[in-house]
DOVEXFI-933232 format. One record per residue: residue number from 0; residue in three letters; y, x, z of N, C-alpha, C in turn. Coordinates in nm, 3 decimals, always signed. Each point is the difference from the previous one (the first is absolute). Last residue first. Layout:
N
    k    r      n_v      n_u      n_w     ca_v     ca_u     ca_w      c_v      c_u      c_w
  NUM  ALA        Y        X        Z        Y        X        Z        Y        X        Z
...
# end
This chain:
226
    k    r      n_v      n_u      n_w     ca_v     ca_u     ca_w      c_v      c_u      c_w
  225  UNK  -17.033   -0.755  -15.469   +0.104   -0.108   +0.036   +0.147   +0.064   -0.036
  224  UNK   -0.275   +0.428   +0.077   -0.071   -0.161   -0.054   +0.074   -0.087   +0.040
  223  UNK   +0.125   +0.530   -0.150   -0.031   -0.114   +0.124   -0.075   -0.124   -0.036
  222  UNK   -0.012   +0.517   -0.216   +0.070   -0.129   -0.031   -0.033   -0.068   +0.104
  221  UNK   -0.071   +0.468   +0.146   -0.031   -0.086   -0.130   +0.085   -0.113   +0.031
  220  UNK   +0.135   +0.549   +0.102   +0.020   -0.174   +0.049   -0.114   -0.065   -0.109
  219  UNK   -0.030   +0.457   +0.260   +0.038   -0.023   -0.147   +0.035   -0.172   +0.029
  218  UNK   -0.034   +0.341   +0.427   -0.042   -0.029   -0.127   +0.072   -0.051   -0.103
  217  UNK   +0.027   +0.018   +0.607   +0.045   +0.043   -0.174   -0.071   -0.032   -0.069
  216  UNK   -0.191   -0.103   +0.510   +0.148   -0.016   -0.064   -0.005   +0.090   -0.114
  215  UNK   -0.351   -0.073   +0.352   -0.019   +0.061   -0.143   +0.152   +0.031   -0.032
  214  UNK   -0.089   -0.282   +0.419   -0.031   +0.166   -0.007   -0.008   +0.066   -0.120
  213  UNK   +0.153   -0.449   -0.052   +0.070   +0.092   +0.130   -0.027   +0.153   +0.006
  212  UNK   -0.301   -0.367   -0.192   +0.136   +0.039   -0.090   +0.074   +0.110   +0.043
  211  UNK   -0.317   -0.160   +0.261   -0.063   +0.049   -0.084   +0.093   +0.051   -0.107
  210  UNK   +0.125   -0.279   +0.329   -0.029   +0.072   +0.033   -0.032   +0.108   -0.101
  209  UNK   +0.039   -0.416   -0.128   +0.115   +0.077   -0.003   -0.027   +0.067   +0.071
  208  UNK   -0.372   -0.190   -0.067   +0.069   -0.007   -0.124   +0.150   +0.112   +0.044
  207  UNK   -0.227   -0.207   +0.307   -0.077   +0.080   -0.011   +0.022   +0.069   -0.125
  206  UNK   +0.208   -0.392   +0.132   +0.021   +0.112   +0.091   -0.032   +0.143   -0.018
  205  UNK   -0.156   -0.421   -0.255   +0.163   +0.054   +0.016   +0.027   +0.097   +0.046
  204  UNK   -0.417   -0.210   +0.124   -0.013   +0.098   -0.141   +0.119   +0.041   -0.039
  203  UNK   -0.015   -0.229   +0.400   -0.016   +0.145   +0.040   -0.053   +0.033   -0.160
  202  UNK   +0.159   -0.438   -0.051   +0.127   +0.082   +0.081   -0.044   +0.144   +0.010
  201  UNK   -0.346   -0.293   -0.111   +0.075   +0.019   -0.138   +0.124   +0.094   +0.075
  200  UNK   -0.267   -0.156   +0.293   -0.068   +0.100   -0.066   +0.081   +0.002   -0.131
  199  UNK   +0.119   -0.330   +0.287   -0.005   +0.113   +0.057   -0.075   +0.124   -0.072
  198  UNK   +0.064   -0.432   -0.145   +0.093   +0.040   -0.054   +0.003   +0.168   +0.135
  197  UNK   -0.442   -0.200   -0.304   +0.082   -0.041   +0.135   +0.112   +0.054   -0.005
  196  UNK   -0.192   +0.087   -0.485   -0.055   -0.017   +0.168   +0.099   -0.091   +0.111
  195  UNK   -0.082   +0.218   -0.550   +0.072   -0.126   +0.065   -0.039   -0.017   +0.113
  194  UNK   -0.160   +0.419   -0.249   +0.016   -0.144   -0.028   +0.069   -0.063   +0.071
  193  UNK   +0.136   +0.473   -0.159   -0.091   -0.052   +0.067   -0.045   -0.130   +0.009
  192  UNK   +0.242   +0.485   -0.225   +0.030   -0.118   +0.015   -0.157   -0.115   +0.074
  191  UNK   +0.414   +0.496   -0.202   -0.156   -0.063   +0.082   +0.033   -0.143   -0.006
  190  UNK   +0.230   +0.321   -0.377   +0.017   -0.020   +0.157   -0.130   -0.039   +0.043
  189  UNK   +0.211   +0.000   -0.493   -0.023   +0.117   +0.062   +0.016   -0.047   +0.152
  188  UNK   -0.226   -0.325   -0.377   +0.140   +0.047   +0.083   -0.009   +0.154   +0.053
  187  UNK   -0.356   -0.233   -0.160   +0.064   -0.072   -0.062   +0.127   +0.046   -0.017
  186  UNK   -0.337   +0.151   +0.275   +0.018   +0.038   -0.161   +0.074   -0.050   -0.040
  185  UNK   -0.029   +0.154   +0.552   +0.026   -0.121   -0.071   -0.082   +0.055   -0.179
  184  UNK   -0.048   +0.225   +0.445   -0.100   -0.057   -0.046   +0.046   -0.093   -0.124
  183  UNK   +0.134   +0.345   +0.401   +0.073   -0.088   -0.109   -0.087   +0.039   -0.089
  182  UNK   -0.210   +0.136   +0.353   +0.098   -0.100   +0.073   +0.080   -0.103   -0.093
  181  UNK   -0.313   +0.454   -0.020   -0.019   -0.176   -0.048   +0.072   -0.116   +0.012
  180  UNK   +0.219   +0.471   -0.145   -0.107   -0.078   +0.131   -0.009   -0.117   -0.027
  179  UNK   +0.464   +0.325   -0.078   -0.139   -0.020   -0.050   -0.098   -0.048   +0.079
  178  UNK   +0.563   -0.145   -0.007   -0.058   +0.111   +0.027   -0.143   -0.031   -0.055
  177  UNK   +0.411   -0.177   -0.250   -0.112   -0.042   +0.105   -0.079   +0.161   +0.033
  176  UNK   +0.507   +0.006   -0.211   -0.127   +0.016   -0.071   -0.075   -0.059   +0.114
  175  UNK   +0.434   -0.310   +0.014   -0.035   +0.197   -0.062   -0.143   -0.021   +0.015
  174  UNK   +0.124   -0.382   +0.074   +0.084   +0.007   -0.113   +0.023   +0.146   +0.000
  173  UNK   -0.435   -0.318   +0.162   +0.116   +0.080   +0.057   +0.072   +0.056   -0.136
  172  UNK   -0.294   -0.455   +0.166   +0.035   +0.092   -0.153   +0.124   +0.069   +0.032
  171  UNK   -0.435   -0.345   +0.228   +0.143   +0.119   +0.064   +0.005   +0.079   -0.147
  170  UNK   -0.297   -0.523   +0.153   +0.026   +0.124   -0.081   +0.107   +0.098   +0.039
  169  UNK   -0.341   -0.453   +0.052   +0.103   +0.051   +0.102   +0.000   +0.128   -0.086
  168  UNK   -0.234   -0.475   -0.148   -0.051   +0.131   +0.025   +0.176   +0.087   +0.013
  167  UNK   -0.337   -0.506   -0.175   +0.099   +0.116   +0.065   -0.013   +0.038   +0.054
  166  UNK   -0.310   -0.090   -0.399   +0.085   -0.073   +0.122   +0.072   +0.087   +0.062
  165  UNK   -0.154   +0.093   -0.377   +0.010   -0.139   -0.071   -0.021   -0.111   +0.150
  164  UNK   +0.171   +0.504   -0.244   -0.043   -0.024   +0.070   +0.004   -0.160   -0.015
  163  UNK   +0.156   +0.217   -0.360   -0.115   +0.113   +0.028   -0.065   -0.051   +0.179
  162  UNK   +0.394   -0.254   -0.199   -0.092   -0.011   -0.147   -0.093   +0.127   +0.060
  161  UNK   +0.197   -0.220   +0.397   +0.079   +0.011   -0.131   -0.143   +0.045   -0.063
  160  UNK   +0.109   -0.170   +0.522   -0.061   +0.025   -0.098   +0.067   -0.010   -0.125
  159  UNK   +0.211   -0.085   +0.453   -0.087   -0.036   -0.012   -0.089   +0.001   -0.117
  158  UNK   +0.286   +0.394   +0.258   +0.007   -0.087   -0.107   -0.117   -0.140   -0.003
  157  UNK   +0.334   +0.357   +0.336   -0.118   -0.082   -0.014   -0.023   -0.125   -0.116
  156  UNK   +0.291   +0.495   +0.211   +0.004   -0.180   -0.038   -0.141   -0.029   -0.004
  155  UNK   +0.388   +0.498   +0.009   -0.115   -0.068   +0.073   -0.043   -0.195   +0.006
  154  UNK   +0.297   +0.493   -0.298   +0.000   -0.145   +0.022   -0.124   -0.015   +0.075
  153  UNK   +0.251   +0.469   +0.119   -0.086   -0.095   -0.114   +0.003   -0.149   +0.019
  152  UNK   +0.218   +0.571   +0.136   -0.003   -0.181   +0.012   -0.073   -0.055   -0.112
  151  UNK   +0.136   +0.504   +0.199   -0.171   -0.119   +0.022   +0.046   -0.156   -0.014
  150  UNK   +0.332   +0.297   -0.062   -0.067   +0.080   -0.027   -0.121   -0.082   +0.001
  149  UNK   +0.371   -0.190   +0.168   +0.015   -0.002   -0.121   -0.130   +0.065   -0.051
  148  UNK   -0.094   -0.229   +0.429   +0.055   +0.033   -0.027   +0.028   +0.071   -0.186
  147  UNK   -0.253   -0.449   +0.192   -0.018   +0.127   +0.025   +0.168   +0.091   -0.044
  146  UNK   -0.144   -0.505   -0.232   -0.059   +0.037   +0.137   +0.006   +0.154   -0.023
  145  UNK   +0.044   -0.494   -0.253   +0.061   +0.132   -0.039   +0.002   +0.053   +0.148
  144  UNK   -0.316   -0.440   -0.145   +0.189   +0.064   +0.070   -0.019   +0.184   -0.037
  143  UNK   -0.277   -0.555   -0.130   +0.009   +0.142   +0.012   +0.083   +0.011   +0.068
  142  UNK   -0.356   -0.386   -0.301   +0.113   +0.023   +0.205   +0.023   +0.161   +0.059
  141  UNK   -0.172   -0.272   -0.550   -0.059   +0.064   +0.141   +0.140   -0.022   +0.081
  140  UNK   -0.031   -0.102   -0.496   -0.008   -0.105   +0.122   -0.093   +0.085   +0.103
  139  UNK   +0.277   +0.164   -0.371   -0.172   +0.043   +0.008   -0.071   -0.076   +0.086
  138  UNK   +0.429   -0.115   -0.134   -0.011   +0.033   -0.125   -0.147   +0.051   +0.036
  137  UNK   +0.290   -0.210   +0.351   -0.130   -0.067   -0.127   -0.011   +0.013   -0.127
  136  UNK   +0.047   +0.202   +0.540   +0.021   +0.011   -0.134   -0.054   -0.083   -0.089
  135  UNK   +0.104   +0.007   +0.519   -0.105   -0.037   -0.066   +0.081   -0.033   -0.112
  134  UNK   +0.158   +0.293   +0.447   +0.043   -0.060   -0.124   -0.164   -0.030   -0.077
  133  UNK   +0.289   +0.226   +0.424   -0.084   -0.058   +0.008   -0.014   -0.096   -0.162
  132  UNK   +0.353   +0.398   +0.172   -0.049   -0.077   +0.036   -0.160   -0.048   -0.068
  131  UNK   +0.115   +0.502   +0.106   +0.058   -0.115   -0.103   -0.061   -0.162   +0.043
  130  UNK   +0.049   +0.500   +0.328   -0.111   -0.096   -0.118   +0.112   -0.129   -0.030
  129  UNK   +0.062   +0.483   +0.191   +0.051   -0.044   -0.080   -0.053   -0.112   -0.065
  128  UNK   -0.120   +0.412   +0.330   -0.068   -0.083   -0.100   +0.047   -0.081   -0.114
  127  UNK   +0.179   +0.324   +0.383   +0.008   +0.033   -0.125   -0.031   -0.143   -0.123
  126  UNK   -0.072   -0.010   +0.471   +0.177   -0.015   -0.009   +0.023   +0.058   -0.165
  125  UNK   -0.518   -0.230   +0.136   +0.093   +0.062   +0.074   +0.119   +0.029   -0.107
  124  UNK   -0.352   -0.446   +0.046   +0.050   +0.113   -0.031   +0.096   +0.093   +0.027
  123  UNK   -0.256   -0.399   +0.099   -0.106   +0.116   +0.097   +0.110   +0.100   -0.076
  122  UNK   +0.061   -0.389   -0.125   +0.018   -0.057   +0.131   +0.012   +0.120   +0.062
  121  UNK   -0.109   -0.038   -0.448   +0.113   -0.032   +0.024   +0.018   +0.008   +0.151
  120  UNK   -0.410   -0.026   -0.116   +0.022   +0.110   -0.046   +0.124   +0.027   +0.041
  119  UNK   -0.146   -0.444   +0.061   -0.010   +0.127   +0.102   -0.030   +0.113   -0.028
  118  UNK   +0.085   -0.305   -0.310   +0.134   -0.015   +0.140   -0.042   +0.093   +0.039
  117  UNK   -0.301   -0.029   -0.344   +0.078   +0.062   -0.010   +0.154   +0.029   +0.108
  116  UNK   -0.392   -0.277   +0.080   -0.051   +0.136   -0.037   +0.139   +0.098   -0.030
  115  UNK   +0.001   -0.459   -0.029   +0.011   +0.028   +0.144   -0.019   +0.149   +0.026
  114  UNK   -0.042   -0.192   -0.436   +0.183   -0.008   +0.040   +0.014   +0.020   +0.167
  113  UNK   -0.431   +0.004   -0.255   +0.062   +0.087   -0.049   +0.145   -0.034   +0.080
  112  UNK   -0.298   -0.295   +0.069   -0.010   +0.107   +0.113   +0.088   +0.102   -0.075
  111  UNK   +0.068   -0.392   -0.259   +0.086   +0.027   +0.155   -0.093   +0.085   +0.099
  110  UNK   -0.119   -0.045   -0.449   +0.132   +0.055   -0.012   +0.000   -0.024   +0.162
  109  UNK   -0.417   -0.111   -0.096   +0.026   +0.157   -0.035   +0.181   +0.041   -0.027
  108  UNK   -0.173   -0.439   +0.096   -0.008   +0.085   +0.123   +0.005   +0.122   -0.010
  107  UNK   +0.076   -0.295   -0.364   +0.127   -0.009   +0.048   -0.059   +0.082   +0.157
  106  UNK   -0.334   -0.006   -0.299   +0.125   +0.084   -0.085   +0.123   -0.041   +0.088
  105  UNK   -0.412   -0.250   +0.129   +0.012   +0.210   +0.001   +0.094   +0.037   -0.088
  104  UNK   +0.009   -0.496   -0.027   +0.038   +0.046   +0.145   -0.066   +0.155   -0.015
  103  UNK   +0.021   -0.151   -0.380   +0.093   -0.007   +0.042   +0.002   +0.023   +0.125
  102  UNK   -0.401   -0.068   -0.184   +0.066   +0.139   -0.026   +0.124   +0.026   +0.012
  101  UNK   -0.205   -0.440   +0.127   -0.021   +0.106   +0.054   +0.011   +0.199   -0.025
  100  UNK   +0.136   -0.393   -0.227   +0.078   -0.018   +0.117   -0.040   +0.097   +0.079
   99  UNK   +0.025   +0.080   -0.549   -0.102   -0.067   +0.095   +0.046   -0.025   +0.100
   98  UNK   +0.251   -0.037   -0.480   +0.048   +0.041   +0.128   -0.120   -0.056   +0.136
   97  UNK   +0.146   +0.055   -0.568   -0.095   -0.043   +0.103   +0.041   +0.073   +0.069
   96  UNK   +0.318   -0.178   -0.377   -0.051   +0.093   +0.139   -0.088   -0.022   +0.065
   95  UNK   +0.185   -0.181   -0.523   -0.052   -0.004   +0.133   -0.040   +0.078   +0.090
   94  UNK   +0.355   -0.008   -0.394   -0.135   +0.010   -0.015   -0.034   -0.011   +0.148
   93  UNK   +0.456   -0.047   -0.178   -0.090   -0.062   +0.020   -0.112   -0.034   +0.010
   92  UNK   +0.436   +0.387   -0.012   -0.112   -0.069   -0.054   -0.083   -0.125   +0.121
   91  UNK   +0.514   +0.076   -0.051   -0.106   +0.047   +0.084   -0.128   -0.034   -0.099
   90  UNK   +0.499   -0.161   -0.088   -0.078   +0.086   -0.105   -0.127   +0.086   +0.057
   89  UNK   +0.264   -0.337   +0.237   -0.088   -0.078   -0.101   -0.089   +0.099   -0.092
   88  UNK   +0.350   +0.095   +0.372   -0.205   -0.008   +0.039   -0.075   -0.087   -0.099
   87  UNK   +0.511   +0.199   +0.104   -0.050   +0.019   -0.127   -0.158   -0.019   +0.006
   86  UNK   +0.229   +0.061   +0.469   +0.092   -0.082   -0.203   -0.109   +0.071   -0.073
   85  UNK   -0.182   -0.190   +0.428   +0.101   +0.107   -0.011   -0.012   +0.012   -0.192
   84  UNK   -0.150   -0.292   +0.451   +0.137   -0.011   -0.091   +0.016   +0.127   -0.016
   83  UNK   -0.408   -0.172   +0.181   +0.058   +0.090   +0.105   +0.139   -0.007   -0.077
   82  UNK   -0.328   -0.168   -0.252   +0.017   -0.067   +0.145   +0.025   +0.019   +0.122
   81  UNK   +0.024   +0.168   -0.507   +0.023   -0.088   +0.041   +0.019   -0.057   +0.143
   80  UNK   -0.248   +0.364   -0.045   +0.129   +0.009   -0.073   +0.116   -0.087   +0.033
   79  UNK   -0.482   -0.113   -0.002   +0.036   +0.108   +0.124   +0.158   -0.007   -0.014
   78  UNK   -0.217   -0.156   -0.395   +0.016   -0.108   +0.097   +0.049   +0.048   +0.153
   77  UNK   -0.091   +0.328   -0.332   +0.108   -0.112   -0.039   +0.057   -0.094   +0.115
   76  UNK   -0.380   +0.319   +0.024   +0.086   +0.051   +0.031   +0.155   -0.100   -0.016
   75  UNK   -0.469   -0.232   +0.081   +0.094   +0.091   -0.106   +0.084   +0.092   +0.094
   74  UNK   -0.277   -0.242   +0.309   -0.048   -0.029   -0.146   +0.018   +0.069   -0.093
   73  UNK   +0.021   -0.106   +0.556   +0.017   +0.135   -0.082   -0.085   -0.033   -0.120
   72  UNK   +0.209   -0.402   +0.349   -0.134   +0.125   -0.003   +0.006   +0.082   -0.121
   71  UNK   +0.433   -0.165   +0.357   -0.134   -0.045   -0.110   -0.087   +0.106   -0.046
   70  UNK   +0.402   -0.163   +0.375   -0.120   +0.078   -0.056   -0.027   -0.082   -0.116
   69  UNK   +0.441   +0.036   +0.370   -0.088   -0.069   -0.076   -0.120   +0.075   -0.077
   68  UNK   +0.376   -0.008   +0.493   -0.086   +0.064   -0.082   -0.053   -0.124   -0.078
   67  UNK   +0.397   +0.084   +0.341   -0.089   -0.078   -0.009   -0.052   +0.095   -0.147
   66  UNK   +0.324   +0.224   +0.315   -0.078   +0.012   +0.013   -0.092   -0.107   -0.075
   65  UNK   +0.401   +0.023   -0.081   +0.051   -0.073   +0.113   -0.177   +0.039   +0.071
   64  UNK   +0.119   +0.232   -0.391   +0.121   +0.020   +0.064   -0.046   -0.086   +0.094
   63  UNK   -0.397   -0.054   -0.257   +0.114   +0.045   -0.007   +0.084   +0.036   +0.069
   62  UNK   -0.499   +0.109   -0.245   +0.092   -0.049   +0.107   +0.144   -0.004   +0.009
   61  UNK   -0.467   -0.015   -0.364   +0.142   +0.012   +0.023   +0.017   -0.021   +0.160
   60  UNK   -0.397   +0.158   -0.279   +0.015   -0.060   +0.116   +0.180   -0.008   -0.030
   59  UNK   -0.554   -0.050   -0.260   +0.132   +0.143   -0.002   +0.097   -0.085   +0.086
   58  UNK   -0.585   +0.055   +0.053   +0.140   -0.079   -0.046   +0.150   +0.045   -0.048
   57  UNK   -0.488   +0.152   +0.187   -0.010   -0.001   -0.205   +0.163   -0.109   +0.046
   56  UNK   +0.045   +0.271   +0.370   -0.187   +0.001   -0.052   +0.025   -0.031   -0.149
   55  UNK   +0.433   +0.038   +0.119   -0.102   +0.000   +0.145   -0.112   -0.079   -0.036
   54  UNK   +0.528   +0.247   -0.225   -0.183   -0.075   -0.038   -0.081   -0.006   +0.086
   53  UNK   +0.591   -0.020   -0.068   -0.130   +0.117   +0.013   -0.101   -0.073   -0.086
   52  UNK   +0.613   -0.028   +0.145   -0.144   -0.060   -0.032   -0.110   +0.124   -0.060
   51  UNK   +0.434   -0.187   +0.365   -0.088   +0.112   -0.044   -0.052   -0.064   -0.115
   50  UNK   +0.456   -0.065   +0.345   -0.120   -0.070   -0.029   -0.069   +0.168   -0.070
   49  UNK   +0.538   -0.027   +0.020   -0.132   -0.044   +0.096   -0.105   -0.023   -0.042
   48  UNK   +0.357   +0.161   -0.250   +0.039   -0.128   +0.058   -0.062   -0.035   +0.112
   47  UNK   -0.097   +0.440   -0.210   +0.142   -0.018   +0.015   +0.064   -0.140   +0.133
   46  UNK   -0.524   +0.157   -0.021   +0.093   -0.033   -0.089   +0.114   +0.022   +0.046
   45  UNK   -0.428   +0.195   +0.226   +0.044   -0.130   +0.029   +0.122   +0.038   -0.149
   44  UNK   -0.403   +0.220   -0.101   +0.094   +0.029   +0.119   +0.060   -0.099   -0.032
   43  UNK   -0.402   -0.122   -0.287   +0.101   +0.111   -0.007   +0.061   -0.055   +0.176
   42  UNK   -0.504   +0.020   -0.105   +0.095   -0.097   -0.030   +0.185   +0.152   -0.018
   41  UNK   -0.638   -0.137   +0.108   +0.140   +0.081   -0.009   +0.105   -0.077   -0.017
   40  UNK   -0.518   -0.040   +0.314   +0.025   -0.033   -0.208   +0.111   +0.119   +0.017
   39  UNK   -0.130   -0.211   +0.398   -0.115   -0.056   -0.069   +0.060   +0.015   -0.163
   38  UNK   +0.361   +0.112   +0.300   -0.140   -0.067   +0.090   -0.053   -0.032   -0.159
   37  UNK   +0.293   +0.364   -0.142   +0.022   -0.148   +0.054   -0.106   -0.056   +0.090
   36  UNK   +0.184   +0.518   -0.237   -0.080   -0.108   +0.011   +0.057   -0.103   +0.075
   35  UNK   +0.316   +0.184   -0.354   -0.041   +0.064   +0.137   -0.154   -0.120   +0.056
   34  UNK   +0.363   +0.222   -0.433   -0.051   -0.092   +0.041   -0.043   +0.054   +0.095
   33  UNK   +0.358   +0.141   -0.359   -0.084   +0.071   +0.074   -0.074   -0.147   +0.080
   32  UNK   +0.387   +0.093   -0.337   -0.109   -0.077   -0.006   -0.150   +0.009   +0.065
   31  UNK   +0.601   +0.006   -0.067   -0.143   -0.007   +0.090   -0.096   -0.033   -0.063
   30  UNK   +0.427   -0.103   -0.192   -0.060   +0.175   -0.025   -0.101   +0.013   +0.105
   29  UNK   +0.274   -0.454   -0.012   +0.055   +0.093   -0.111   -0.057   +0.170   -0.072
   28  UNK   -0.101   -0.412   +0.334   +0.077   +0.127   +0.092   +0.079   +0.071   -0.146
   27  UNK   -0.270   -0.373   -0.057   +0.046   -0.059   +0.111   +0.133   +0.098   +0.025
   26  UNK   -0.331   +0.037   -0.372   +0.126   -0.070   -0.020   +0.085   -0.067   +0.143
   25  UNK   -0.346   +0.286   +0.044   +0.105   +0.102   -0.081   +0.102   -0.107   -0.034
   24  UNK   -0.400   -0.185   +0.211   +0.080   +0.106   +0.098   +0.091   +0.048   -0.087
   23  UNK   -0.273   -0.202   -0.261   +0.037   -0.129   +0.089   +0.157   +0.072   +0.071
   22  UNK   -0.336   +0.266   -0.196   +0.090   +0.009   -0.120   +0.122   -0.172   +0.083
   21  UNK   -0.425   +0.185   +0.236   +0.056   +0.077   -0.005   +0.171   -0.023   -0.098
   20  UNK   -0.376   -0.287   +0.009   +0.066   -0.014   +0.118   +0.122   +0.104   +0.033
   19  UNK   -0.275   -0.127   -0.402   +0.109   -0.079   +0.005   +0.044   +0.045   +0.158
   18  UNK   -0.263   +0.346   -0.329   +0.096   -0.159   -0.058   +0.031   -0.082   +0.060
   17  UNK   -0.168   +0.351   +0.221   +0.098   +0.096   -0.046   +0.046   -0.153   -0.099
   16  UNK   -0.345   -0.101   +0.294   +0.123   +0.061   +0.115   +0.109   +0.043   -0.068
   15  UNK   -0.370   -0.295   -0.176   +0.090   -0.036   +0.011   +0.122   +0.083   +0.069
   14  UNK   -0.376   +0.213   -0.193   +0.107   -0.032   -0.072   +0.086   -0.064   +0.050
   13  UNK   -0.300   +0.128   +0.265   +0.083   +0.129   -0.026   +0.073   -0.087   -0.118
   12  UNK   -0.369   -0.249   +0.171   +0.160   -0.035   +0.085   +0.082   +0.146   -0.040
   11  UNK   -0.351   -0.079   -0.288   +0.066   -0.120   -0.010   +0.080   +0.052   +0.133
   10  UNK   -0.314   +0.291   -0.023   +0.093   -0.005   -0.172   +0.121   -0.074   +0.006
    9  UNK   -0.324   -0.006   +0.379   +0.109   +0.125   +0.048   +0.090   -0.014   -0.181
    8  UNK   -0.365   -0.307   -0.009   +0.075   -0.041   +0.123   +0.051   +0.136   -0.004
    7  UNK   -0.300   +0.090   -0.240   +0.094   -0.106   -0.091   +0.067   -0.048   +0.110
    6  UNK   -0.249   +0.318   +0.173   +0.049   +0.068   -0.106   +0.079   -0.112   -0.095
    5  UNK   -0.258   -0.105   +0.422   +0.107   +0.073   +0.011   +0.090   +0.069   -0.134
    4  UNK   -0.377   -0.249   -0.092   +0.070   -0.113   +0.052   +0.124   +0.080   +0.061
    3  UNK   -0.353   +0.251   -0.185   +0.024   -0.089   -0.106   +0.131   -0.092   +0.056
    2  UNK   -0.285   +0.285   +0.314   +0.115   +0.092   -0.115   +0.033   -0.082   -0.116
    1  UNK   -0.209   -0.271   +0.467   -0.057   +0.024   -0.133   +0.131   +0.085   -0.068
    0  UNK   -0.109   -0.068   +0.535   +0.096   -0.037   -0.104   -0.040   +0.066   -0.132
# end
């Protein structure tokens, strides 16, 4: 996969997540705007009324309340907007989205091992841990949760690339001081961070993460990420 085609394909579906899919959900619920992956893409949590709508590969997807579904293929943000009904999609820009299919499909497999990766973090956690649900942000369009107890808690997710990485890549940003070692490796961020793997090796980089947290506990807080 050519860094040219993931990098304008991840531009174009992060805008549509925070201009039309995400902002879709708020006029549904009134203040949600959290999103969640989807087979082959994202979308928002089932609606008030029923149904959903997302993006599965380069299309954008309505479903409805009775389960039937419509598509079309990913042009404007406008025309998107539009074709999911949500108010005000005339004032969307209209500049065109490239959207590759095949950089779409590694950006939608890098959210759902990320969302299996992270269950079974969730799955594996103990009576302190406290993990936050399951959420694909579309202000940094990654897939996170709020994980560990108060002292060692950090955001744990999986971003599919931003402006210093240009594929994805699994990250831990503890909200007191990170203990020392190669281990937290991040710059961008204060934390570690790794590429995008299988969702079993992304889970024991989790793991390995709060462990690590665990035995250090205190310090200074840096700023969190997300």
């Amino acid at each position: 996969m050519e860094d040219d085609m993931l990098v304008t394909t991840r531009l174009a579906l992060h805008a549509l997540a925070a201009g039309v899919i995400s902002p879709l959900r708020v006029q549904a619920t009134g203040n949600e705007i959290a999103l969640r992956v989807r087979p082959g893409g994202f979308g928002t949590p089932d609606l008030p009324g029923g149904g959903w709508v997302g993006v599965h590969g380069t299309q954008v997807v309505v479903v409805g309340p009775d389960g039937d579904d419509r598509r079309t293929t990913i042009t404007t943000l406008r025309k998107a907007g539009a074709f999911v009904g949500l108010d005000g999609a005339d004032a969307l820009p209209g500049d065109p989205l490239e959207v590759h299919a095949g950089a779409a499909t590694v950006l939608a497999e890098a959210h759902a091992d990320g969302d299996e990766a992270l269950q079974a973090l969730i799955d594996g956690a103990g009576p302190d841990d406290d993990p936050s649900a399951i959420h694909l942000w579309p202000e940094h369009f990654d897939i996170a949760i709020e994980y560990g107890a108060q002292d060692v808690r950090g955001t744990y997710g999986v971003s599919p690339g931003d402006e210093q990485h240009v594929e994805p890549y699994a990250y831990v940003a503890p909200w007191s001081a990170k203990p020392g070692g190669r281990f937290w490796n991040a710059t961008a961020f204060a934390g570690a961070e790794r590429p995008a793997d299988e969702p079993d090796a992304m889970t024991a980089f989790f793991r390995e993460a709060h462990r690590l947290l665990t035995d250090h506990q205190g310090g200074q807080s840096p700023t969190p990420r997300g």
